[in-house]
TIDO-463440 format. One line per field, with one value per residue: residue number from 1; residue in three letters; x negated, y, z negated of N, C-alpha, C, O in turn. Coordinates in pm, whole numbers, plus 50000, padded with zeros to 5 digits. Last residue first. Layout:
REM residues N
n NUM_...;
res ALA_...;
n_c1 X_...;
n_c2 Y_...;
n_c3 Z_...;
ca_c1 X_...;
ca_c2 Y_...;
ca_c3 Z_...;
c_c1 X_...;
c_c2 Y_...;
c_c3 Z_...;
o_c1 X_...;
o_c2 Y_...;
o_c3 Z_...;
END
This chain:
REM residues 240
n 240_239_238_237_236_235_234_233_232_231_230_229_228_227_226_225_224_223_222_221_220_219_218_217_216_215_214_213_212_211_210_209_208_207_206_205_204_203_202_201_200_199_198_197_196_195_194_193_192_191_190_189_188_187_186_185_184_183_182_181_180_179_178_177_176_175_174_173_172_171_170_169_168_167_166_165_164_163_162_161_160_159_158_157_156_155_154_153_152_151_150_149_148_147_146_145_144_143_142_141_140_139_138_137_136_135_134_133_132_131_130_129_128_127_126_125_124_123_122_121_120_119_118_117_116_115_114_113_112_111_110_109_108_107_106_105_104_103_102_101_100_99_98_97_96_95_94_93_92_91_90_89_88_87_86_85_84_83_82_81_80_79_78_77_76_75_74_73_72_71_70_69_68_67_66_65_64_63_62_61_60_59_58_57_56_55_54_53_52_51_50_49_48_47_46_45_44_43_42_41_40_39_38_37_36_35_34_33_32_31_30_29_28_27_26_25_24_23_22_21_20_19_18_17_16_15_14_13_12_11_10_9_8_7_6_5_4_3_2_1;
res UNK_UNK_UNK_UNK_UNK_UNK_UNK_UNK_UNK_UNK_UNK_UNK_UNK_UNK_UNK_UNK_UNK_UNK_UNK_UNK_UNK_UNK_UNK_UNK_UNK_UNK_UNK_UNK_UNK_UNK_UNK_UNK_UNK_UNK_UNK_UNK_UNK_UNK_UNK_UNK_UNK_UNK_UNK_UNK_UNK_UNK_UNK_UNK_UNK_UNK_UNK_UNK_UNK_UNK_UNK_UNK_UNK_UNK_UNK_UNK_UNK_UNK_UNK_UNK_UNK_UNK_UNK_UNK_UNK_UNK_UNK_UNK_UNK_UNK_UNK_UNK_UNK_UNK_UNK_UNK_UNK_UNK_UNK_UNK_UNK_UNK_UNK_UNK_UNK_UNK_UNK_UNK_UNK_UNK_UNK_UNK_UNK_UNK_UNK_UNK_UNK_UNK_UNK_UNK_UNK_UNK_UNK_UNK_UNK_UNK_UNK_UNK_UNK_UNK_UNK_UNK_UNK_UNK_UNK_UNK_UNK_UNK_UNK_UNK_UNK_UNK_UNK_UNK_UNK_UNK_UNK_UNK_UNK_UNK_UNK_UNK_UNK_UNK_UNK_UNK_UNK_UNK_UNK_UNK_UNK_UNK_UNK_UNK_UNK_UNK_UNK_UNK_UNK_UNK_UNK_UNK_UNK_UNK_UNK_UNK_UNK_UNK_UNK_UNK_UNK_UNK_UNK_UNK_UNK_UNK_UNK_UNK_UNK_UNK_UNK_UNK_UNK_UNK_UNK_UNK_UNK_UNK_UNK_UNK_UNK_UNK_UNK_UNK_UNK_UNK_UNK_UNK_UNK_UNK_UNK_UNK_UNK_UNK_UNK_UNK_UNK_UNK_UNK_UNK_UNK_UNK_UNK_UNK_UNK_UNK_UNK_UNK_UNK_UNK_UNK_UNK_UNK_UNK_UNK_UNK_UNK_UNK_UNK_UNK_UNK_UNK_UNK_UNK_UNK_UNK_UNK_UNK_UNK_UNK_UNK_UNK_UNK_UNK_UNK_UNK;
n_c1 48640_49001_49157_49268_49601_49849_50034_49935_50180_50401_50378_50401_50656_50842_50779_50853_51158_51124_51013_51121_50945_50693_50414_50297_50524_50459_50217_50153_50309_50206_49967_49999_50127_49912_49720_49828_49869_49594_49407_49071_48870_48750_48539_48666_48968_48959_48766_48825_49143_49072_48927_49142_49239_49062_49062_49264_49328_49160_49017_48980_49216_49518_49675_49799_49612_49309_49494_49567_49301_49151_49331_49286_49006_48990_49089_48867_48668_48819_48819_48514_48461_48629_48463_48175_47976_47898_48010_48172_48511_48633_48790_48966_49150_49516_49745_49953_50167_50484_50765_51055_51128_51135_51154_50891_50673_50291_49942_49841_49804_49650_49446_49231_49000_48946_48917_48858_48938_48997_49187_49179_49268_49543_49652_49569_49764_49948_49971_49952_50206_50339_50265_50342_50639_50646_50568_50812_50993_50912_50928_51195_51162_51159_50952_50878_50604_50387_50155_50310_50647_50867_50975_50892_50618_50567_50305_50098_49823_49534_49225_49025_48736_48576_48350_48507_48760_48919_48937_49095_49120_49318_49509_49643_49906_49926_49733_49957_50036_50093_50325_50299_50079_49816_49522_49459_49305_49056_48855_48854_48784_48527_48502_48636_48474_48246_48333_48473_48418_48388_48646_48820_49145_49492_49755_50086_50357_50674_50879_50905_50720_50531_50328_50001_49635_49366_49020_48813_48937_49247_49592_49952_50161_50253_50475_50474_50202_50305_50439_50210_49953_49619_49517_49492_49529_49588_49637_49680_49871_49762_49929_49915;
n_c2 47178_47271_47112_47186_47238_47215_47442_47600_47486_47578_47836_47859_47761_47887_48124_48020_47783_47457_47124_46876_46686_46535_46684_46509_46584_46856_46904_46802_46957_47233_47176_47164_47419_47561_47410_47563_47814_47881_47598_47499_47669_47853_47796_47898_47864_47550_47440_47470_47350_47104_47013_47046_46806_46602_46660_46730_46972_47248_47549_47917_48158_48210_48050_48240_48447_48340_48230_48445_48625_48406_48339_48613_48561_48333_48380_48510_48342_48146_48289_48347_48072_48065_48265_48403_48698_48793_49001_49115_49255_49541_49545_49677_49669_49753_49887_49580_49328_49210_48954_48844_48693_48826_49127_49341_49275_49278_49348_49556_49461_49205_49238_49212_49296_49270_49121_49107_49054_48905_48794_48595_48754_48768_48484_48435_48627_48535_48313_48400_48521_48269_48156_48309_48237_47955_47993_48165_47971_47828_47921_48178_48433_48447_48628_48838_49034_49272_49161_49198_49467_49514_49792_49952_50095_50337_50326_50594_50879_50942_51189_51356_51421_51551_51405_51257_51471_51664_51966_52106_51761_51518_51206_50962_50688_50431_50197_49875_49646_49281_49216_49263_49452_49529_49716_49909_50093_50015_50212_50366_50276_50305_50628_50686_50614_50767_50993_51071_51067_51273_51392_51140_51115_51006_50914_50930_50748_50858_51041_51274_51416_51121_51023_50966_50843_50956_50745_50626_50470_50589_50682_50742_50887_51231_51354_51515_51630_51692_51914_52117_52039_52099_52318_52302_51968_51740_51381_51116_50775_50465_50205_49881;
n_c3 45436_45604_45778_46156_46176_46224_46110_46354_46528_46390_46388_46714_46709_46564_46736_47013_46964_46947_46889_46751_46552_46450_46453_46657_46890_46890_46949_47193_47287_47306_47441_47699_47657_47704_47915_48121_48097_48113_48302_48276_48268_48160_47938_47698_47727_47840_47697_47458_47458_47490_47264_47080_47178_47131_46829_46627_46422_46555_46400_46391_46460_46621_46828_47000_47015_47131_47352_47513_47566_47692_47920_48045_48128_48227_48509_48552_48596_48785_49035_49060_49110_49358_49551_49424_49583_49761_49820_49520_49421_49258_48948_48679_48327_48331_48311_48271_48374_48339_48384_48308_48136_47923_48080_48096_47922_47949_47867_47721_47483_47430_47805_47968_48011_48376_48700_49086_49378_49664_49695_49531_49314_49358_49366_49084_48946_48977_48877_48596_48592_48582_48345_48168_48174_48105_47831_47780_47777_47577_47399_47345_47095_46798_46734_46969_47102_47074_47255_47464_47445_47638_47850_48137_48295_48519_48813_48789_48896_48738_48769_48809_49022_49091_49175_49423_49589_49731_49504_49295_49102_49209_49132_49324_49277_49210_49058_48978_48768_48857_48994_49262_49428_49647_49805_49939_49778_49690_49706_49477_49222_49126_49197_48984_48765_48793_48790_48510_48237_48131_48146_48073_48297_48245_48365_48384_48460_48543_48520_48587_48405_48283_48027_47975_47843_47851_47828_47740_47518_47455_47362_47460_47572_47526_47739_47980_48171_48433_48365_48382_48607_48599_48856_49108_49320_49516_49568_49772_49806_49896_50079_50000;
ca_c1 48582_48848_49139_49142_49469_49768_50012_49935_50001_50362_50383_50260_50495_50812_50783_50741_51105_51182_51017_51126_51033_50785_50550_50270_50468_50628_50288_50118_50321_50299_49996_49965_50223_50004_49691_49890_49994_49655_49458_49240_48873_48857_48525_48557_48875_49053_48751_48730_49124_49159_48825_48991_49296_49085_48908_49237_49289_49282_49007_49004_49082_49385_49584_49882_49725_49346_49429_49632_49447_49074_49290_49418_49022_48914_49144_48991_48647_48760_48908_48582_48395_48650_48663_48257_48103_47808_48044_48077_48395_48610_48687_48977_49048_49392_49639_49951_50014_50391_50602_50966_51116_51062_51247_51089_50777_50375_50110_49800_49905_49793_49465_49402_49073_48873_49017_48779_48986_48868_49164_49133_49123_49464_49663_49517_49560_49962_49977_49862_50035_50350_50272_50195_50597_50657_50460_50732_51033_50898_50866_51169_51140_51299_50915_50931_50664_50559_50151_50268_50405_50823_50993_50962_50717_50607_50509_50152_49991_49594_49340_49122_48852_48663_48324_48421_48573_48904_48908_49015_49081_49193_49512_49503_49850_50004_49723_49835_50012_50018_50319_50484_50112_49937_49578_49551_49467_49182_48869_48877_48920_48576_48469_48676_48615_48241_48291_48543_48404_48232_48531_48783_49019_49351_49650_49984_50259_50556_50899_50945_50883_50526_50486_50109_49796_49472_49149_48803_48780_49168_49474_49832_50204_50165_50473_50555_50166_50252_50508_50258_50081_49740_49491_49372_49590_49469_49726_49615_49814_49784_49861_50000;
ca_c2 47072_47320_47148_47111_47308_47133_47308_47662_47475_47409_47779_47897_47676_47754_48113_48087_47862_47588_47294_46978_46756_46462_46712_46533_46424_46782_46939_46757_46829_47182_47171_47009_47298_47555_47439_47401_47802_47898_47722_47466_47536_47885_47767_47945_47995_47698_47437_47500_47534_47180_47046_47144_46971_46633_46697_46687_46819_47151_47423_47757_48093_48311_48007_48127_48463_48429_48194_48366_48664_48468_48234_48597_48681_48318_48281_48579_48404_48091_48271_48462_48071_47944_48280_48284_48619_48681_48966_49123_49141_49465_49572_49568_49726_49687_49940_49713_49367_49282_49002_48925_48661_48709_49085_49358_49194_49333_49230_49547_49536_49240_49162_49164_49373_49284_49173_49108_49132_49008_48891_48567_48698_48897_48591_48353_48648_48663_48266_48309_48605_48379_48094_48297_48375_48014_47878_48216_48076_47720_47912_48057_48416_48367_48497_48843_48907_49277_49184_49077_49414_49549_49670_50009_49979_50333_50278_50466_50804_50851_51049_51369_51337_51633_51470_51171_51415_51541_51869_52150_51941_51578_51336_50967_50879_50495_50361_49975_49771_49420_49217_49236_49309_49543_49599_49821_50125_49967_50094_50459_50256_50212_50525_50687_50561_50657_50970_51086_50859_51212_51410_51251_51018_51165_50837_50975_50765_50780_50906_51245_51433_51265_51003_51080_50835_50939_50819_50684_50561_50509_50722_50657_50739_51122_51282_51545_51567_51558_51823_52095_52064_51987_52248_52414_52087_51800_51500_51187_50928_50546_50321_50000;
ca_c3 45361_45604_45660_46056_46203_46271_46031_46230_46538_46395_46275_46631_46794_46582_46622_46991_46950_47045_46932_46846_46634_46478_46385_46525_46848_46843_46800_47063_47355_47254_47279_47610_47737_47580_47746_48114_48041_47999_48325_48199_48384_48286_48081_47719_47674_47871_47858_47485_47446_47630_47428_47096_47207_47281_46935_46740_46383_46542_46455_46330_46418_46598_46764_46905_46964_47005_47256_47475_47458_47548_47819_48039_48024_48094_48358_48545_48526_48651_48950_48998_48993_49283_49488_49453_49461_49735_49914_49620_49399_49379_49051_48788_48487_48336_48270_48274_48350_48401_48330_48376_48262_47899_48003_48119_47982_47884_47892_47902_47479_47436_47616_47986_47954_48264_48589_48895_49253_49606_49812_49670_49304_49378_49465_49194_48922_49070_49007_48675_48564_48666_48474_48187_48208_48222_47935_47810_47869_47766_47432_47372_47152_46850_46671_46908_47110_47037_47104_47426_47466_47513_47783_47992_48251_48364_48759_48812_48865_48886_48746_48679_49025_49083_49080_49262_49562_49658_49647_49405_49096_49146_49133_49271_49349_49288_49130_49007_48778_48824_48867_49194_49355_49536_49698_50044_49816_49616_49823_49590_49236_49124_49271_49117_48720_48782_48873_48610_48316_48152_48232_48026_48217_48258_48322_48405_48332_48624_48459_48755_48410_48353_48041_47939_47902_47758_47915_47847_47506_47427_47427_47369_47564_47516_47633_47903_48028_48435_48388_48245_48586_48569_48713_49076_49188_49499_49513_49718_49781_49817_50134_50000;
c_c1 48547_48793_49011_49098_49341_49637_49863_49935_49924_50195_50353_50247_50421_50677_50759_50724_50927_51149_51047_51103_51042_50934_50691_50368_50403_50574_50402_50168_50260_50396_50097_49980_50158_50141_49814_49838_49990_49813_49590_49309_49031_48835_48626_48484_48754_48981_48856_48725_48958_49134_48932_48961_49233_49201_48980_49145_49234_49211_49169_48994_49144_49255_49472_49803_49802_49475_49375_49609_49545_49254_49225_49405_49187_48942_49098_49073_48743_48748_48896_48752_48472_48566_48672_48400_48168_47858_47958_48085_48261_48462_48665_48847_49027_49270_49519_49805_49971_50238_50527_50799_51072_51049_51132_51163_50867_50522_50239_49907_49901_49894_49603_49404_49194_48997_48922_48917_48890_48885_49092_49110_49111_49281_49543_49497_49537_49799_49954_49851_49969_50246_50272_50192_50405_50645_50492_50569_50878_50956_50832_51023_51130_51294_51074_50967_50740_50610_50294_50243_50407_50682_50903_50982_50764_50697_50492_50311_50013_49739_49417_49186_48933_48796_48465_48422_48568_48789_48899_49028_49077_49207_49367_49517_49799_49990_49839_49824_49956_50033_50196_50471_50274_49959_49765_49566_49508_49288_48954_48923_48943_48683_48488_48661_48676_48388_48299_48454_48442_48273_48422_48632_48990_49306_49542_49886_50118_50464_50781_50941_50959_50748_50493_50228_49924_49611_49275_48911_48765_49045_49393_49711_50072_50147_50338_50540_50288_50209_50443_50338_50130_49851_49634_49390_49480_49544_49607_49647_49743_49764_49854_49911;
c_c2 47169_47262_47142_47179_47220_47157_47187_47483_47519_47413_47614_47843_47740_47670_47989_48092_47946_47686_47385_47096_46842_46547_46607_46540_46404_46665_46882_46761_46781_47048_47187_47040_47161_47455_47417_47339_47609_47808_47747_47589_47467_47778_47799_47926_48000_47847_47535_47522_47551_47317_47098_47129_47054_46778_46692_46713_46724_47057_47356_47682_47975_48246_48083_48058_48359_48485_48235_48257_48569_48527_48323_48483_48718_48425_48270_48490_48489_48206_48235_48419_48210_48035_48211_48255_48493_48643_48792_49012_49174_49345_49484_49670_49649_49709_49855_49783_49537_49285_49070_48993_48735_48706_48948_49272_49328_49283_49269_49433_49563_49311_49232_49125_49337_49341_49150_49184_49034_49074_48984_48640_48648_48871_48685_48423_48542_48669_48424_48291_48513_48462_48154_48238_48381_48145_47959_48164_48173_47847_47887_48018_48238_48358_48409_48656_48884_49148_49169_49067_49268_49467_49655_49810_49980_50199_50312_50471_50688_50882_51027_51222_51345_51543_51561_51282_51343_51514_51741_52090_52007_51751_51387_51151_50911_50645_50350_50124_49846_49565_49257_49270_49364_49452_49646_49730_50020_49950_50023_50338_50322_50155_50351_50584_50573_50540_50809_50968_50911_51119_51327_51261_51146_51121_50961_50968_50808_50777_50804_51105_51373_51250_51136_51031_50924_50908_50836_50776_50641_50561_50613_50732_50681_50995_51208_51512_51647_51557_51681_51931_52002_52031_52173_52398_52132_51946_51623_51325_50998_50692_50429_50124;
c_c3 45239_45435_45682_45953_46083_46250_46031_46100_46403_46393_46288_46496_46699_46639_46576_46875_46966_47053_46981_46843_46713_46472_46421_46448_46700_46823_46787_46981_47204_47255_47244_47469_47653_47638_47661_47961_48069_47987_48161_48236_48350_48341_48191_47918_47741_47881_47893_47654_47489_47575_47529_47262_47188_47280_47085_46792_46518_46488_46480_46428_46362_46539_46642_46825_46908_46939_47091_47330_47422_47475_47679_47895_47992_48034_48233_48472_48490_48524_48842_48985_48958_49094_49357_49480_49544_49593_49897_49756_49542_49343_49155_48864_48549_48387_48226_48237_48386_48336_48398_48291_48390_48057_47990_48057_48025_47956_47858_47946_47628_47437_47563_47836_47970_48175_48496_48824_49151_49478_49759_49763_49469_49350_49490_49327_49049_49053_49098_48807_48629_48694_48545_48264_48239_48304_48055_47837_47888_47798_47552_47409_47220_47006_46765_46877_46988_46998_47005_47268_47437_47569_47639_47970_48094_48374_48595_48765_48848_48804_48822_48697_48831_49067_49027_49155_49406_49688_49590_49505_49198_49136_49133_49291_49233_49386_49185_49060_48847_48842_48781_48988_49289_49499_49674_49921_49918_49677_49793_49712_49383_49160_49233_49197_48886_48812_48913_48763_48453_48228_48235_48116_48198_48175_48343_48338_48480_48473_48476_48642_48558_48355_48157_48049_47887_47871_47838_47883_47590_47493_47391_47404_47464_47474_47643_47783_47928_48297_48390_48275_48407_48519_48707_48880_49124_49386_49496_49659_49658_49821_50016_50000;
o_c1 48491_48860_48935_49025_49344_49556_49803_49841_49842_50114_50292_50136_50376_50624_50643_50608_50866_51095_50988_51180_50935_51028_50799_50416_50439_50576_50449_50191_50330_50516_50111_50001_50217_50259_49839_49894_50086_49854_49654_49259_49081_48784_48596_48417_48728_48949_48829_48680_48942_49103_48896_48971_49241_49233_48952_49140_49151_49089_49273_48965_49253_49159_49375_49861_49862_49471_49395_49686_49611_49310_49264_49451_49220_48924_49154_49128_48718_48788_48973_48823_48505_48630_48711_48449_48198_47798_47955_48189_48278_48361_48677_48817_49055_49266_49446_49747_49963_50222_50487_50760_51060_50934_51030_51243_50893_50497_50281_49952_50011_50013_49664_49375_49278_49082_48836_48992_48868_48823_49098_49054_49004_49192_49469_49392_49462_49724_49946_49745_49919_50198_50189_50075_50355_50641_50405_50473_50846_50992_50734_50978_51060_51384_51059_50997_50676_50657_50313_50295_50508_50638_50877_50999_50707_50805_50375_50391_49923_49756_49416_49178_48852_48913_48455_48485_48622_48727_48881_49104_49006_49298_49285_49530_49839_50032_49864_49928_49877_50041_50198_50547_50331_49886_49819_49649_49603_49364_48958_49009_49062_48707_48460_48732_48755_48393_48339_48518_48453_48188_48361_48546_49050_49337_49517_49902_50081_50527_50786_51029_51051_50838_50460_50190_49950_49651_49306_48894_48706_49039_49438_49720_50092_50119_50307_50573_50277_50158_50502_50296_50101_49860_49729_49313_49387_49633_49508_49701_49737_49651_49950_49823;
o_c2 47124_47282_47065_47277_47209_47089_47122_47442_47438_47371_47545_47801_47677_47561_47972_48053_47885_47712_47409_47176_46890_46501_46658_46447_46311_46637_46858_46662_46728_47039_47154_46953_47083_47488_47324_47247_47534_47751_47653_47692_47382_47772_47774_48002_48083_47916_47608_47621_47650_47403_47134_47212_47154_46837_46786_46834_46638_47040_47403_47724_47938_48305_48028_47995_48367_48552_48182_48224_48587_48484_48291_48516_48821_48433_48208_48530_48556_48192_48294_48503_48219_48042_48270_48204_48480_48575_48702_48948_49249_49353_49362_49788_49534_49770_49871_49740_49593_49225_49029_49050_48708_48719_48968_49315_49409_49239_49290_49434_49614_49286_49306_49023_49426_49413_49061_49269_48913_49181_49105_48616_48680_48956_48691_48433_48596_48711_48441_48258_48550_48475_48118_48240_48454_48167_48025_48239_48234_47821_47924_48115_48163_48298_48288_48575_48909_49132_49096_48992_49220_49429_49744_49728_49999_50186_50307_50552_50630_50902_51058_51150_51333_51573_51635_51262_51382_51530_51703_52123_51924_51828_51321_51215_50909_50688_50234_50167_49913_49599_49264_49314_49473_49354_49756_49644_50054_49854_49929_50364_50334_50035_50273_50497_50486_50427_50750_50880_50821_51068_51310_51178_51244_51089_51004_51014_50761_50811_50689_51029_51428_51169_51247_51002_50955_50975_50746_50872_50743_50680_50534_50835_50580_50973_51138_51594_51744_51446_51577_51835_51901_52063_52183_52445_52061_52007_51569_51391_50977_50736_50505_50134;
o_c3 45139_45334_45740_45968_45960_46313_45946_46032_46361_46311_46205_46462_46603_46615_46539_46863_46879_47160_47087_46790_46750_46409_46392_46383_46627_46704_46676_46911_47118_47232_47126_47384_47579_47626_47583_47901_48052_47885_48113_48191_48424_48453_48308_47990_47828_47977_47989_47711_47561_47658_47641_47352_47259_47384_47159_46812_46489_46489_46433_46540_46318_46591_46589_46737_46800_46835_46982_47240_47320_47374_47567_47785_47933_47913_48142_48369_48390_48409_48766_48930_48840_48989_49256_49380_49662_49509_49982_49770_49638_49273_49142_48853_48514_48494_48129_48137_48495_48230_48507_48189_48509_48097_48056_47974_47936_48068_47744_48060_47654_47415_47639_47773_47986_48226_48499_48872_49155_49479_49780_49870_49521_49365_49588_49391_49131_49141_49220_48860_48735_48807_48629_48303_48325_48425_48111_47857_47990_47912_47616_47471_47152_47065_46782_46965_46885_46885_46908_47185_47385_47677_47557_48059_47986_48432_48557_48716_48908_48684_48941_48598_48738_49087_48929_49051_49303_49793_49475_49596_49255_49165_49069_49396_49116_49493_49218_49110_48782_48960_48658_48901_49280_49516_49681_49949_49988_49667_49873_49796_49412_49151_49324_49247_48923_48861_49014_48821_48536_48300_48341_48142_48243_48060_48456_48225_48588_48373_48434_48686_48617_48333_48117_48162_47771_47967_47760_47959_47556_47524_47307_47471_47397_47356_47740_47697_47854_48281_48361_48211_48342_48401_48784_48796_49084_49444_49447_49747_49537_49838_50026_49915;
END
């Protein structure tokens, strides 16, 4: 998708109605058209461009991306302020709410998965998919918001930079239904080891075998997201 360019002698009041957050590089703001306007702070300007200038033929259903790249004056690296995007209204990964189904949301990381497969073949790095960058419309809908991303080289692997894009979807998943510790099980250890640490288990076939486990352990059923983490939570190797 063909992205525009916006050139302004300073930033319209309208593009900083509400401030949505900030973090090291950039603060986020709610504009009055409903878009979030993203203004990095001068020092990352250059840098932050050119990472994002060969972008505009990417899109996706369920990543986030540039919409219109604002600058100062002219457009140039050194004069670059930021970008527009969609505002997704829902709630965060972090949010997840304990009555949440689970198999609704194996299937929502199913989705992320199959859109990271997409956008890794046509050259994409993701960094920074952690839980507040996840985010739903509804369980059944899943977006990815304000991630970074970079073009791969021309002496990147598809196979080893999908691996490595599962590993940074696998690190939040993992650190969430699991946060520390062990299982009683060594072959479910080695599916989170080869998940997390190797992107060789893709996340949502992980929490599928574990929750395969935990009802057989637990001798019931699981429904709930609440329910899983508290089961896994049971399973965890008493510490000596």
């Amino acid at each position: 998708m063909k992205k525009k360019n916006i050139v302004v002698d300073k930033i319209p009041e309208e593009y900083m109605i509400k401030s949505l957050g900030s973090g090291v590089s950039a603060e986020c703001f709610l504009t009055s058209e409903g878009k979030v306007f993203k203004k990095y702070y001068d020092e990352n300007n250059r840098w932050i461009y050119n990472s994002h200038k060969n972008k505009e033929h990417y899109d996706s259903r369920i990543f986030v991306f540039p919409e219109v790249y604002v600058f100062r004056e002219s457009v140039s690296p050194e004069n670059f302020i930021g970008y527009m995007m969609e505002y997704v209204q829902g709630f965060k990964y972090s949010e997840l709410e304990s009555s949440i189904l689970i198999r609704d949301l194996i299937n929502a990381v199913r989705m992320i998965e199959r859109e990271i497969k997409s956008l890794t073949f046509q050259g994409l790095m993701f960094t920074d998919l952690n839980k507040d960058n996840i985010m739903f419309r509804t369980i059944n809908e899943p977006k990815v918001i304000d991630t970074d991303l970079y073009e791969a080289t021309y002496n990147d692997m598809f196979g080893d930079m999908f691996k490595e894009n599962i590993k940074e979807l696998a690190e939040t998943i993992i650190s969430d239904i699991l946060s520390s510790g062990l299982l009683e099980s060594l072959k479910m250890n080695r599916y989170i080891l080869d998940c997390g640490c190797y992107g060789m288990v893709l996340p949502s076939v992980m929490m599928e075998e574990l929750l395969h486990y935990a009802e057989q352990r637990l001798e019931t059923s699981i429904i709930s997201y609440g329910e899983y983490k508290n089961g896994l939570k049971l399973l965890k190797r008493k510490q000596s």
